[in-house]
N, C-alpha and C positions, 0 to 999 in steps of 0.2 A: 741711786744716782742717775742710771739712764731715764727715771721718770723724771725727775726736775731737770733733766737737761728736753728732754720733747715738751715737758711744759712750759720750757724757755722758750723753744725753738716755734710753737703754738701764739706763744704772747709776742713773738718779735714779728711772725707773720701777719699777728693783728694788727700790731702797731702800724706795720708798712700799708696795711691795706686801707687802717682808716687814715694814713697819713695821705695817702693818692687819693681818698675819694674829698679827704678837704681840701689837699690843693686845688683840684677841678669847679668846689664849689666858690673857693674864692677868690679864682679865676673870673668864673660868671658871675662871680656877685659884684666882681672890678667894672664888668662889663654893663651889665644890668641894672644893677644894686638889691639891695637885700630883699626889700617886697617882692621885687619882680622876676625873685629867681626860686623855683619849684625845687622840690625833691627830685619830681620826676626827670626837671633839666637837669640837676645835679647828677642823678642817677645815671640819665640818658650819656652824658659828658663822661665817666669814669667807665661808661660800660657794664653796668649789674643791671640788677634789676630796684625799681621802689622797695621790695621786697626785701632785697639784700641790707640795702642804707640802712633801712631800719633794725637793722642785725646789729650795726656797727654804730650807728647813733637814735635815738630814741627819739629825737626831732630835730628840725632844720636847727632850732638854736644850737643844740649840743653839737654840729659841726663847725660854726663857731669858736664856741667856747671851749671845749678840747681842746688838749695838748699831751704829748706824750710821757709829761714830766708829772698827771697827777697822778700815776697810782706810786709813785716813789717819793712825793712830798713827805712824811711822814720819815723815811730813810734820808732825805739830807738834811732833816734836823737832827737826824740821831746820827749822822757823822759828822757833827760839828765836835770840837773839843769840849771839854763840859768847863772847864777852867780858861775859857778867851773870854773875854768883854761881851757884854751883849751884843752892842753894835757891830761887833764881828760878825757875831754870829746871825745877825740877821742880814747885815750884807753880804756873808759869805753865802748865805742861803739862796737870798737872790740872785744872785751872780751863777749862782749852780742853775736854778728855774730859770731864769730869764735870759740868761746868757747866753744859752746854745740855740735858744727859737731868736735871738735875734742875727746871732753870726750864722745862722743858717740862711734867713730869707727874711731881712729887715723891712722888706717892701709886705709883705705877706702879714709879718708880724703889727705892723701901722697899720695896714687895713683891719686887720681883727680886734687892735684895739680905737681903731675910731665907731665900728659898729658896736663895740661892747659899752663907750661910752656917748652913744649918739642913739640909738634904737631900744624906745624904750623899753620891748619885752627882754630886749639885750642884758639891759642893764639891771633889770629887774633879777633876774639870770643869776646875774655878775656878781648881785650882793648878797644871794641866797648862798652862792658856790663861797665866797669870800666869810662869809661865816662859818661856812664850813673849814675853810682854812684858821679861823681865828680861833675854832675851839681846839685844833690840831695842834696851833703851834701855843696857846696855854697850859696846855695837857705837855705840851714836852716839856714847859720850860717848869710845869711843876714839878713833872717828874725828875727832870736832871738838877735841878736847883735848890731840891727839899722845900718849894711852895707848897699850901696846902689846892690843892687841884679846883675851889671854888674860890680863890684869895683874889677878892675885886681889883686889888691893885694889875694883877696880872691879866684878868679879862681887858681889863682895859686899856693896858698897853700891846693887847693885842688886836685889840679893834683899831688902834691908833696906828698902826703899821700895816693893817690893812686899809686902811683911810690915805696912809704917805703912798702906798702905791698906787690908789686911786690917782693920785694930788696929778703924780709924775705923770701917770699915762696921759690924761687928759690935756697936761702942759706938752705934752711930746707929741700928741694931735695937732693939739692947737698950729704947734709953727709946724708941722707937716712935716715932722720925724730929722727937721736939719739939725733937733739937737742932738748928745748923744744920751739915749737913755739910760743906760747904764750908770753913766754920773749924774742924771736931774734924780734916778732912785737914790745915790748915793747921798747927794744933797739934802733929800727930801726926809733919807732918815737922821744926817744932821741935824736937820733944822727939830726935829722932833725930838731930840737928844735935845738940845740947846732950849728949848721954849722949856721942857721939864726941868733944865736947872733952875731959867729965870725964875720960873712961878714954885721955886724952894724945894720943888719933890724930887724922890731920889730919881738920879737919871743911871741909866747903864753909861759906865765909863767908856768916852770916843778914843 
């Protein structure tokens, strides 16, 4: 027990550390913007070394694209109820990921996702990580749902839910975050519920 409680105590100190060295970079990437802002500014700004940054992210993109919330995606799907509606469960999901990077620092959160869908090696990024989220959350819903773990049906509604949240971010750019995101995601998996009725396929019950 005292090991997993310092190897808590280890992951929470990381957390904080890479959490300060992204606020600073996108700080100056507010300032600058994205080409025109280095490692070595970023580094320079938090106080490490080049050195260090690269401890904590492997390249400028990945300060970025990081957020606190990936190494426990996998755990807020598996505390979802296994018996709610799907569309629960997928907006409760994101309510859990998305929710707290936006009541924390909404301004922060609009800038990170206007560069993830405006900068092309961003977005590039974006869709490599976002497959990676789709193979994640097929694999739960096989597992908790008795799907067979390669059942197209299921890949593809999980490419589809990763596409709704694309939809939202980029509409939440667009007008420059006055809407709320939280309901244009909410909308969005709606609307994705609702087109699966029209066109006859099974939909997860809203």
């Amino acid at each position: 027990m005292p090991q997993q409680r310092g190897y808590d105590l280890r992951g929470r100190k990381r957390t904080r550390t890479r959490l300060m060295i992204q606020g600073e970079a996108m700080r100056l990437i507010a300032e600058k913007g994205y080409e025109n802002t280095t490692v070595d500014d970023i580094a320079y700004a938090a106080a490490i070394s080049p050195r260090t940054f690269f401890r904590y992210f492997p390249t400028k993109e990945d300060v970025v694209i990081w957020d606190e919330y990936d190494p426990i995606v996998p755990d807020l799907f598996d505390a979802r109820p296994t018996d709610e509606p799907l569309v629960e469960t997928l907006r409760g999901f994101l309510h859990e990921a998305l929710g707290g990077l936006y009541a924390r620092d909404r301004d922060e959160l609009l800038l990170r996702a206007r560069l993830l869908t405006t900068v092309p090696e961003l977005r590039a990024r974006l869709r490599d990580d976002q497959r990676t989220g789709e193979r994640q959350m097929a694999e739960h819903l096989a597992r908790t749902r008795g799907i067979p773990a390669d059942d197209l049906g299921v890949q593809v509604l999980a490419a589809a839910f990763g596409a709704a949240i694309i939809v939202a971010l980029e509409r939440w750019v667009e007008d420059d975050g006055k809407s709320d995101l939280l309901d244009l995601l909410d909308r969005a998996l709606e609307s994705l519920a609702a087109a699966m009725r029209e066109l006859g396929a099974p939909a997860p019950p809203a």
